[in-house]
Wavefront OBJ file of the C-alpha trace (Angstrom):
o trace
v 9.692 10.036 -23.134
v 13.055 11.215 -23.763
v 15.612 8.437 -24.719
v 17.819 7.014 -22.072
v 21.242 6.670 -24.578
v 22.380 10.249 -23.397
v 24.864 9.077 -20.748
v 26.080 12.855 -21.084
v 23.350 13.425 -18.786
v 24.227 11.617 -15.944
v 26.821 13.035 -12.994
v 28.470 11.008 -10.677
v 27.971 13.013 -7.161
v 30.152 10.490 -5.011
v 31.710 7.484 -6.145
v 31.557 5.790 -2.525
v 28.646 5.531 -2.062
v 27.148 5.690 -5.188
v 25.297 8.762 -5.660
v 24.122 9.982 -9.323
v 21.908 12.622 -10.653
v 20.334 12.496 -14.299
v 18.658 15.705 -15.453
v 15.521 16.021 -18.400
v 13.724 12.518 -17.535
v 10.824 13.108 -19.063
v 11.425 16.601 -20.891
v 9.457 19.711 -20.243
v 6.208 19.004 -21.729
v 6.097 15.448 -20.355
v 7.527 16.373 -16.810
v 4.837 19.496 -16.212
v 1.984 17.262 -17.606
v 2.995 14.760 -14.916
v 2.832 17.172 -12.230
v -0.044 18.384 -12.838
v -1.877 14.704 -13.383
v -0.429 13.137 -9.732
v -1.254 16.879 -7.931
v -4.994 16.441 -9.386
v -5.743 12.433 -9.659
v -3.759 10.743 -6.918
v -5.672 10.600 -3.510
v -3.220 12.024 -1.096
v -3.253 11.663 2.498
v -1.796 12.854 5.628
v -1.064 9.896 8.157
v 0.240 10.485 11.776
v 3.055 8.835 12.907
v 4.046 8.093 16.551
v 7.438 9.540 17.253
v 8.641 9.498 21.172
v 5.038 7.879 22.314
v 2.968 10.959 20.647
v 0.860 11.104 17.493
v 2.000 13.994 15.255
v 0.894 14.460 11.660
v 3.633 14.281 8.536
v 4.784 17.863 7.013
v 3.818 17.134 3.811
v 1.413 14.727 2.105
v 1.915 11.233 0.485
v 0.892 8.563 -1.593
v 1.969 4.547 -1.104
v 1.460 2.863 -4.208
v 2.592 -0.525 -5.827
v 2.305 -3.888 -6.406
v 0.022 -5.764 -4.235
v 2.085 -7.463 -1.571
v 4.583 -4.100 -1.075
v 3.347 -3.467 2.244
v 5.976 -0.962 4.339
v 6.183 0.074 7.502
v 7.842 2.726 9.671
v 7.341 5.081 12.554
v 5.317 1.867 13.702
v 2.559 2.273 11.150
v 2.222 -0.298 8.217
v 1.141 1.151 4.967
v -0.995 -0.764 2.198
v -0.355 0.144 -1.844
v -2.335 1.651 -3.453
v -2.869 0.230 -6.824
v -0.035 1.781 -10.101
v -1.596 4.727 -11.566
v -0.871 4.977 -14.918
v 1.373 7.725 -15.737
v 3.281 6.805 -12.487
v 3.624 3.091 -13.618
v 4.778 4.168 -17.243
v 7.665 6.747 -15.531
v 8.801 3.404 -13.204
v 9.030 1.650 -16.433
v 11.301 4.308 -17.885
v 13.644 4.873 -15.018
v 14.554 1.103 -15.151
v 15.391 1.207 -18.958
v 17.698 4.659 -17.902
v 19.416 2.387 -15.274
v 19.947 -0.406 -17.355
v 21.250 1.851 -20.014
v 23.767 2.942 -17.711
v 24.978 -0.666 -16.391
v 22.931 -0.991 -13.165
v 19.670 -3.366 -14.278
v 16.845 -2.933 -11.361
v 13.688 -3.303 -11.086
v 11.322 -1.562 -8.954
v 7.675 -2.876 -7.281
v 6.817 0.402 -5.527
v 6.753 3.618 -5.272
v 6.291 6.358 -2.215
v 4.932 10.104 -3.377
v 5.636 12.881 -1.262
v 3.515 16.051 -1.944
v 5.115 19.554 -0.733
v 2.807 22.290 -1.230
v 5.481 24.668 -0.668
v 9.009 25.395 1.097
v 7.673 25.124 4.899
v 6.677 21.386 4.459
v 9.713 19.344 4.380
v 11.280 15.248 5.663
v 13.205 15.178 8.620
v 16.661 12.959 8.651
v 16.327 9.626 8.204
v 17.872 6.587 6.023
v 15.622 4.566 3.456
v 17.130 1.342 5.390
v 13.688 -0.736 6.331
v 14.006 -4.137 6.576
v 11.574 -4.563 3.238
v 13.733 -2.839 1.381
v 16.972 -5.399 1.792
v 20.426 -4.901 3.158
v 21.840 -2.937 0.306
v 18.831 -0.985 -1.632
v 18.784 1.230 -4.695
v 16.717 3.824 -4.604
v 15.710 5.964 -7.407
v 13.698 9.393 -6.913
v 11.970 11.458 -9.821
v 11.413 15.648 -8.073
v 9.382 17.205 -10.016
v 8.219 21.347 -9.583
v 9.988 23.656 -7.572
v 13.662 23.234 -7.358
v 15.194 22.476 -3.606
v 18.161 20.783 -1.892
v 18.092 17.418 -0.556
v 20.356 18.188 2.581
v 22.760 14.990 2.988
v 25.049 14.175 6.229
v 27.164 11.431 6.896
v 26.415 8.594 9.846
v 29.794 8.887 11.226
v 30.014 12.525 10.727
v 33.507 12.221 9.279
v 32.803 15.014 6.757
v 30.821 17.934 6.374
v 27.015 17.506 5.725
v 26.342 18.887 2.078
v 23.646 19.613 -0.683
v 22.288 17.985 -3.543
v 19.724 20.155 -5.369
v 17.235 18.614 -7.228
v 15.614 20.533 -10.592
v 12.765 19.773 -11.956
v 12.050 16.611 -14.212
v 15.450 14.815 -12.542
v 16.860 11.672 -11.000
v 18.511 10.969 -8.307
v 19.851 7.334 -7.796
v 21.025 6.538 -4.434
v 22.911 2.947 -5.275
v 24.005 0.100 -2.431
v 25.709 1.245 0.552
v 23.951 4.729 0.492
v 21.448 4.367 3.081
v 23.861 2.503 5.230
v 26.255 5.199 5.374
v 24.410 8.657 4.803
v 20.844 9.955 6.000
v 19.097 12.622 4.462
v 16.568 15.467 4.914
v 14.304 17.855 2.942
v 14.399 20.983 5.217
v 12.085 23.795 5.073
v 13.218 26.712 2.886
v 11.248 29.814 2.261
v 10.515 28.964 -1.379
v 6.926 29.099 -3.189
v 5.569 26.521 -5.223
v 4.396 22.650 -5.654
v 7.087 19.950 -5.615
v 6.682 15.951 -6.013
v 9.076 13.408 -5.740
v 8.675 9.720 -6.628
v 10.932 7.285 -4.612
v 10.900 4.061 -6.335
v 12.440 0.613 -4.378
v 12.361 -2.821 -4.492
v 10.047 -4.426 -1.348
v 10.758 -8.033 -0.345
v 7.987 -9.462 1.534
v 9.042 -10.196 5.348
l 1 2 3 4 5 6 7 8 9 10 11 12 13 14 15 16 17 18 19 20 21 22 23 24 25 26 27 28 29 30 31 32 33 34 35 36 37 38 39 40 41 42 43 44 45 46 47 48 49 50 51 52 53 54 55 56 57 58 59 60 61 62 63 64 65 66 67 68 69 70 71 72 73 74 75 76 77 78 79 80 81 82 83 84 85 86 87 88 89 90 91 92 93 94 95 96 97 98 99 100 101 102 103 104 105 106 107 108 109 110 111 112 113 114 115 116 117 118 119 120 121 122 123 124 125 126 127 128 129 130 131 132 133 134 135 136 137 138 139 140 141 142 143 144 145 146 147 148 149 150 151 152 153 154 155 156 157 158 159 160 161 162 163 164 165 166 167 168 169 170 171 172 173 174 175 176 177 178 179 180 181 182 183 184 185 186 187 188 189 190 191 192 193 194 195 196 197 198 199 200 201 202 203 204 205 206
C-alpha cells in the first residue's frame, strides 16, 4: 500500500463543511487487483426498499459488511454485516492510518459496498445521517473503476448544487457537519464500465 506521509495528495474541497479528496490510495496495481477481488468474491445482493408504501428494488447492488453488532437500517429495512473480507478489512485499516496522518484519528467498524455495473445504475439524494451513525459522522469512501461525479447540493439551497468527481483508487472524506448540511447523489450518466465504492463509518449500537 502506498504510504500515507504524502499530504501533497490531499485537496481541501470545502473548508465548511469539511470535504477532502486524496487521490492514489492504493496505487494502480493494488487498486485494479482490488476491484477485481470484491467484483468476483463478495456476495452481492439486491434488496428492495419500501419508498412511499411500495417495494422497489435498489439501482445498483451492495454489500453490508462489518463488525458483528453494526446492524443499520434505512428505508425501513435493517441490514445484518456480513463478516470483514480480507482485502476490504486491510484497505479500512489503511484509510485510518491516512486520516491520522493528516490530524483527524478515526476509526471505522463498517463498511457499505455499492456495485455499479455501469452509468445507468446510480443513488438517489440522500444524507448518511442515521441515527447509528451519531450526530456528527465522518465518513470516508474508497471509488474504485470508472470515473463519475458524486453530484452534491446544499439542504438550504443557499448555493448552487455542484460536482465532485471521483477517479479511480481515491478518497473522499466527508468530515462532521457534512451530512447535516449537504445531501448527495450518484446520478445516471451514459458511461461504460464497473465502479465500486467503499463507504466506511463508525456504527454505535442503539
Amino acid at each position: 500500500m502506498t504510504s500515507a506521509n504524502d499530504n501533497g495528495r490531499w485537496q481541501a474541497l470545502l473548508d465548511d463543511p469539511p470535504l477532502w479528496r486524496f487521490q492514489g490510495v492504493l496505487g494502480d496495481r493494488g487498486s485494479q487487483q482490488l476491484l477485481a477481488r470484491l467484483d468476483t468474491e463478495l456476495p452481492w445482493q439486491r434488496p428492495s426498499l419500501r419508498l412511499y408504501g411500495r417495494d422497489h428494488s435498489i439501482p445498483r447492488r451492495q454489500v453490508w459488511m462489518g463488525d458483528p453488532h453494526t446492524r443499520y437500517r434505512y428505508s425501513g429495512q435493517e441490514f445484518q454485516p456480513i463478516p470483514w473480507h480480507p482485502s476490504v478489512e486491510g484497505l479500512r485499516l489503511h484509510i485510518e492510518a491516512l486520516l491520522e496522518e493528516k490530524g483527524s484519528p478515526v476509526r471505522f467498524n463498517s463498511v457499505l459496498l455499492n456495485r455499479y455495473a455501469d452509468g445507468n445504475e446510480r443513488m438517489g439524494w440522500h444524507s448518511d445521517d442515521e441515527p447509528e451513525l451519531g450526530p456528527d459522522p465522518l465518513i470516508a469512501a474508497v471509488s474504485l473503476g470508472v470515473e463519475r461525479p458524486l453530484r452534491m447540493r446544499w439542504r438550504d439551497r443557499h448555493a448552487p448544487a455542484f460536482n465532485v468527481w471521483l477517479p479511480h483508487d481515491s478518497l473522499l472524506v466527508m468530515g462532521p457537519g457534512t451530512q447535516q448540511r449537504l445531501q448527495h447523489a450518484l446520478l445516471p450518466r451514459r458511461l461504460p464500465g464497473l465502479r465500486i465504492s467503499l463507504t466506511f463509518r463508525w456504527i454505535t449500537p442503539l
